[in-house]
N, C-alpha and C positions, 0 to 999 in steps of 0.2 A: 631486377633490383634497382629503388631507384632512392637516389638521398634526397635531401631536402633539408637544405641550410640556412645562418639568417641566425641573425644574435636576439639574447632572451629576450621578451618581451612583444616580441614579434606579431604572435599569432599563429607560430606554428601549431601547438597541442592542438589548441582550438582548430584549425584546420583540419589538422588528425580525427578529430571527434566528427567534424560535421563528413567527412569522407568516411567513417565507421558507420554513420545514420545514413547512408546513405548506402554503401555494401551490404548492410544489415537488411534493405529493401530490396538488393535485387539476389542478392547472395541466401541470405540466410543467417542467423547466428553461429550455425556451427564452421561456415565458413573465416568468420574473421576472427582478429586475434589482436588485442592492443594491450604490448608491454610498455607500463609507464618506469623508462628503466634508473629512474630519477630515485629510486626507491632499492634499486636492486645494487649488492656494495661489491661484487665481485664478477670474477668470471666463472666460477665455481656454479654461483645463484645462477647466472644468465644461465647455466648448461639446462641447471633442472628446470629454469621455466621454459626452455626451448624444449625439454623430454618431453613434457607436462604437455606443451600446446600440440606438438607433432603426432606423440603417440594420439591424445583425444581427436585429431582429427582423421588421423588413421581408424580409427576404433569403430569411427562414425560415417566413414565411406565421404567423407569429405574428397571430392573431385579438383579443386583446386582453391587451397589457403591463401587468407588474405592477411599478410603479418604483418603488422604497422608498429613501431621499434621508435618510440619515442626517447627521444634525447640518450641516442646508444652509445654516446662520447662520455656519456658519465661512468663508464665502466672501462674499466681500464682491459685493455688486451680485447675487448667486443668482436672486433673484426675478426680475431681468430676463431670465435667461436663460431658466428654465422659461416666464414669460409668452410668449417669440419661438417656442418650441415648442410650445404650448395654441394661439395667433394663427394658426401655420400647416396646424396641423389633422390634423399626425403623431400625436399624442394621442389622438383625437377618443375613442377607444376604450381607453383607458390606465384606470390607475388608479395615482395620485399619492399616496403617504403619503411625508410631512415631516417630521421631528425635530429641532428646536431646543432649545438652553437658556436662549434669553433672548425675552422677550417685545419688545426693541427691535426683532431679529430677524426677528421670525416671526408673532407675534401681531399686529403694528401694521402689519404689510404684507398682509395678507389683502385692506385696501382695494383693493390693485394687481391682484385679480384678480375684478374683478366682472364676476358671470354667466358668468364660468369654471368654477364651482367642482363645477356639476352635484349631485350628492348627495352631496359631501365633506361631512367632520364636525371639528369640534375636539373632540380629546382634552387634557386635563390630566391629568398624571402627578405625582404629587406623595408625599412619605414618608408610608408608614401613617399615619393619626391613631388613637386609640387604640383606638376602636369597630374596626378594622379589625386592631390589633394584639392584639387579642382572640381574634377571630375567628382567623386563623391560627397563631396555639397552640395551638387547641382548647378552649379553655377555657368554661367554663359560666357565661355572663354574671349568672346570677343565682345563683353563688358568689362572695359577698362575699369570704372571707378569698382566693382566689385568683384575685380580680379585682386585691383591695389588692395583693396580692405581685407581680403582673404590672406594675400601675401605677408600682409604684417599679423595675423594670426600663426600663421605658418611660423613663423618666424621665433614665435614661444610657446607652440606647442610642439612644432615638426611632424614626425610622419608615424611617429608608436599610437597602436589603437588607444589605449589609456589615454593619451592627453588630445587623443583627435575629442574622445566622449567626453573632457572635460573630468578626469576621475583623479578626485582631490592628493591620491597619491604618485601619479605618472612619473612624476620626478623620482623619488622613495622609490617607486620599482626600478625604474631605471639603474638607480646609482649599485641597488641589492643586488642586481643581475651581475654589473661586473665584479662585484666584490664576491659573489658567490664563484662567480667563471676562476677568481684570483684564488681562492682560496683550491676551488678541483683542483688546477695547475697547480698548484705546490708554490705559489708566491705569497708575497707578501701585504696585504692590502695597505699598510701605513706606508712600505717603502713607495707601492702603486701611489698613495695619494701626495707622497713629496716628491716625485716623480713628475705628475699630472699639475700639481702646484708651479712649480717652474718652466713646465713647458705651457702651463698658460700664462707667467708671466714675460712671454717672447712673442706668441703669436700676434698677428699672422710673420712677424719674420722671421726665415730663411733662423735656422741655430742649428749647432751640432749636438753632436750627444756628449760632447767632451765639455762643453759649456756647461749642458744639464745635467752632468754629471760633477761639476767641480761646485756647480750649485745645493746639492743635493748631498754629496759626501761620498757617492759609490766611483765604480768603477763608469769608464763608458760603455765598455760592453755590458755592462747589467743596463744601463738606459736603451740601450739596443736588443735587449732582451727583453724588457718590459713592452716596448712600444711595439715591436714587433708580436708580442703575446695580443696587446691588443688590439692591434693590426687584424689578427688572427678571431678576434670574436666581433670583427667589424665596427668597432667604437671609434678606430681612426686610421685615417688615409695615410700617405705619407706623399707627399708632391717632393720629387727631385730636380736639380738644377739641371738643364739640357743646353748645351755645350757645341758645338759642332754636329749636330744632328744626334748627339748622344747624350744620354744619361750619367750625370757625375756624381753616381752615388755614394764617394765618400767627400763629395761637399755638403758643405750645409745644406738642411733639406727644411721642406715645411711643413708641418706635421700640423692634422687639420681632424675636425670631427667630423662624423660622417650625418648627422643628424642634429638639430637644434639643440633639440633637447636634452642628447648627450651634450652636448658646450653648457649650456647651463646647468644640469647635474652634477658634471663636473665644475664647477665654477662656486658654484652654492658648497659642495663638498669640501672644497679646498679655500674657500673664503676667498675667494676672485672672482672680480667686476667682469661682465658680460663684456667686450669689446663689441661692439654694435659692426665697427668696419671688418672685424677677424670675422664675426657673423657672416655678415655678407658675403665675404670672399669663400666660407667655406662650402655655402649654398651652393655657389658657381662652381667652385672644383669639384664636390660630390655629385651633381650631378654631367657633367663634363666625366668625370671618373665612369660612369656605370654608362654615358653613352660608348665613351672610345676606351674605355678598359683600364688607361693611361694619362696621369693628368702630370704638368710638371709646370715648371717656373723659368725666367729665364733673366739675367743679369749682366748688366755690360757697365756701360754709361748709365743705361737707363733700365729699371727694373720694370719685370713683365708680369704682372702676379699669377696669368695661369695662361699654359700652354697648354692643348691640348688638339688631337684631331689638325683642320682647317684654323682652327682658331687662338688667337694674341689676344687675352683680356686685361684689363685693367681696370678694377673693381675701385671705385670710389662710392661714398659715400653721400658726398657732394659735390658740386661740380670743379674738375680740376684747374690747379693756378697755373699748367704750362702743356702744352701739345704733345702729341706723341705721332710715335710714325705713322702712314696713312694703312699700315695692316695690323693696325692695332687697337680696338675697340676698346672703347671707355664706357664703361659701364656705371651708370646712377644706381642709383636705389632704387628710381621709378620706372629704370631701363629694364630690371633685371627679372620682372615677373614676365614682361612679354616675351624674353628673351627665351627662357624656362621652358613656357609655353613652343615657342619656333624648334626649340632644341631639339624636342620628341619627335617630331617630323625629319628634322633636318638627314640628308642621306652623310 
């Protein structure tokens, strides 16, 4: 049994499909099985397409099924139903790949199948980071001037296939995808976008949710609700202030995108100007985030904009008016693509 996570727009299906052409060659048709369950409105429907596919490959001396369960988060209770078919032992020989786009979903239910899962794996699907959108240009990483040029593309398209190919709508999907994920979830998308309106008019600084919450007109626990939903479909990080070796997460924190092009979707969305240095910074944290798991911030005298692993960064834009301590890297604009680069390596 294995998942396969990573918010819409991604390239999962697509990956689905080209892994079906591909079982289809060595397997056979009657082998594989792909439920697009985007389509199906219950747990009731999942039962009967799972009778439908099991019984036909029983019927047909099928030796061992290939189910591929695209986007199984769309159906509410899912999990229960594949557990009643792993329980009764029609599977025993199967092979299970999952696709979600929300970790509420899919990731946090894994519990639900323990010592089921046999040699299943978790995948994370996630937009290029930059080492990676490198690399699929062809480009020669240790060509500065055509590293810089890439990086400032990077920088307005990010790492969604859509805008890597230049497809006039990448923005439009992007923004559809979370408004669709808001609407599954049972939220609000107008409160989502004066929500996302106020907390881009703070970044990159350090705010609470009692701030964007008195901006806003709700409660703070609904901004703490919100951001953490989309926390949850991967649209935004959350960097915490770290304190004495710890995490102070009910101080202000700083809440950052996880991909360019989401800050600009949302930014276009909500009628707010691009921050060029919030850009920057959130480059460094998302990826610092998917190296050490963990990215945070740190505040005294002097503010530290990202903590993370071995490393004190401080993300400028241009070069700074005063010194900082000697463990603590200042990072340019021009700094920041070779940096990117070192990072992928770095242990």
């Amino acid at each position: 049994m294995n998942f396969v996570y990573g918010p819409r727009q991604i390239g999962k299906t697509t990956g689905l499909k080209l892994l079906v052409r591909e079982l289809l060659r060595r397997a056979g048709p009657d082998s594989v099985a792909y439920l697009d369950l985007d389509i199906v409105l219950s747990p009731a429907e999942l039962r009967r397409a799972f009778e439908y596919v099991v019984g036909r490959a029983a019927r047909r001396g099928v030796k061992r099924l290939y189910l591929l369960l695209d986007e199984v988060t769309s159906v509410r209770g899912w999990w229960r139903v594949l557990k009643y078919y792993v329980d009764s032992g029609v599977l025993d020989r199967a092979v299970v790949v999952a696709t979600g786009s929300s970790t509420v979903g899919l990731l946090k239910t894994q519990e639900r199948f323990p010592g089921r899962r046999g040699l299943g794996r978790d995948v994370v699907v996630l937009p290029l980071d930059f080492p990676a959108y490198v690399e699929v240009h062809g480009v020669d990483p240790r060509e500065p001037a055509a590293v810089a040029q890439l990086f400032e593309e990077y920088l307005e398209t990010g790492g969604f296939p859509k805008a890597i190919n230049r497809h006039p709508d990448a923005v439009d999907a992007v923004r559809d995808a979370v408004v669709s994920e808001t609407y599954r979830h049972g939220r609000s998308p107008q409160l989502l976008k004066d929500i996302l309106g106020a907390v881009l008019e703070k970044i990159p600084s350090p705010m609470s949710y009692h701030a964007v919450a008195q901006e806003v007109g709700v409660s703070h626990n609904t901004v703490r609700e919100y951001v953490e939903f989309l926390a949850d479909i991967y649209a935004v990080g959350v960097a915490h202030l770290i304190s004495g070796g710890k995490p102070q997460t009910r101080r202000e924190k700083k809440i950052f995108f996880r991909d360019p092009l989401l800050y600009r979707a949302a930014a276009l969305w909500t009628s707010r100007r691009v921050d060029e240095a919030a850009l920057l910074e959130q480059v460094v944290q998302e990826h610092l985030l998917r190296k050490y798991g963990e990215v945070y911030y740190y505040r005294n005298k002097t503010e530290i904009d990202v903590v993370a692993g071995p490393y004190k960064i401080e993300v400028k834009s241009a070069r700074p008016r005063r010194g900082y301590p000697r463990d603590v890297a200042v990072l340019r604009r021009e700094d920041i693509p070779k940096f990117l680069l070192q990072l992928r390596g770095a242990s």
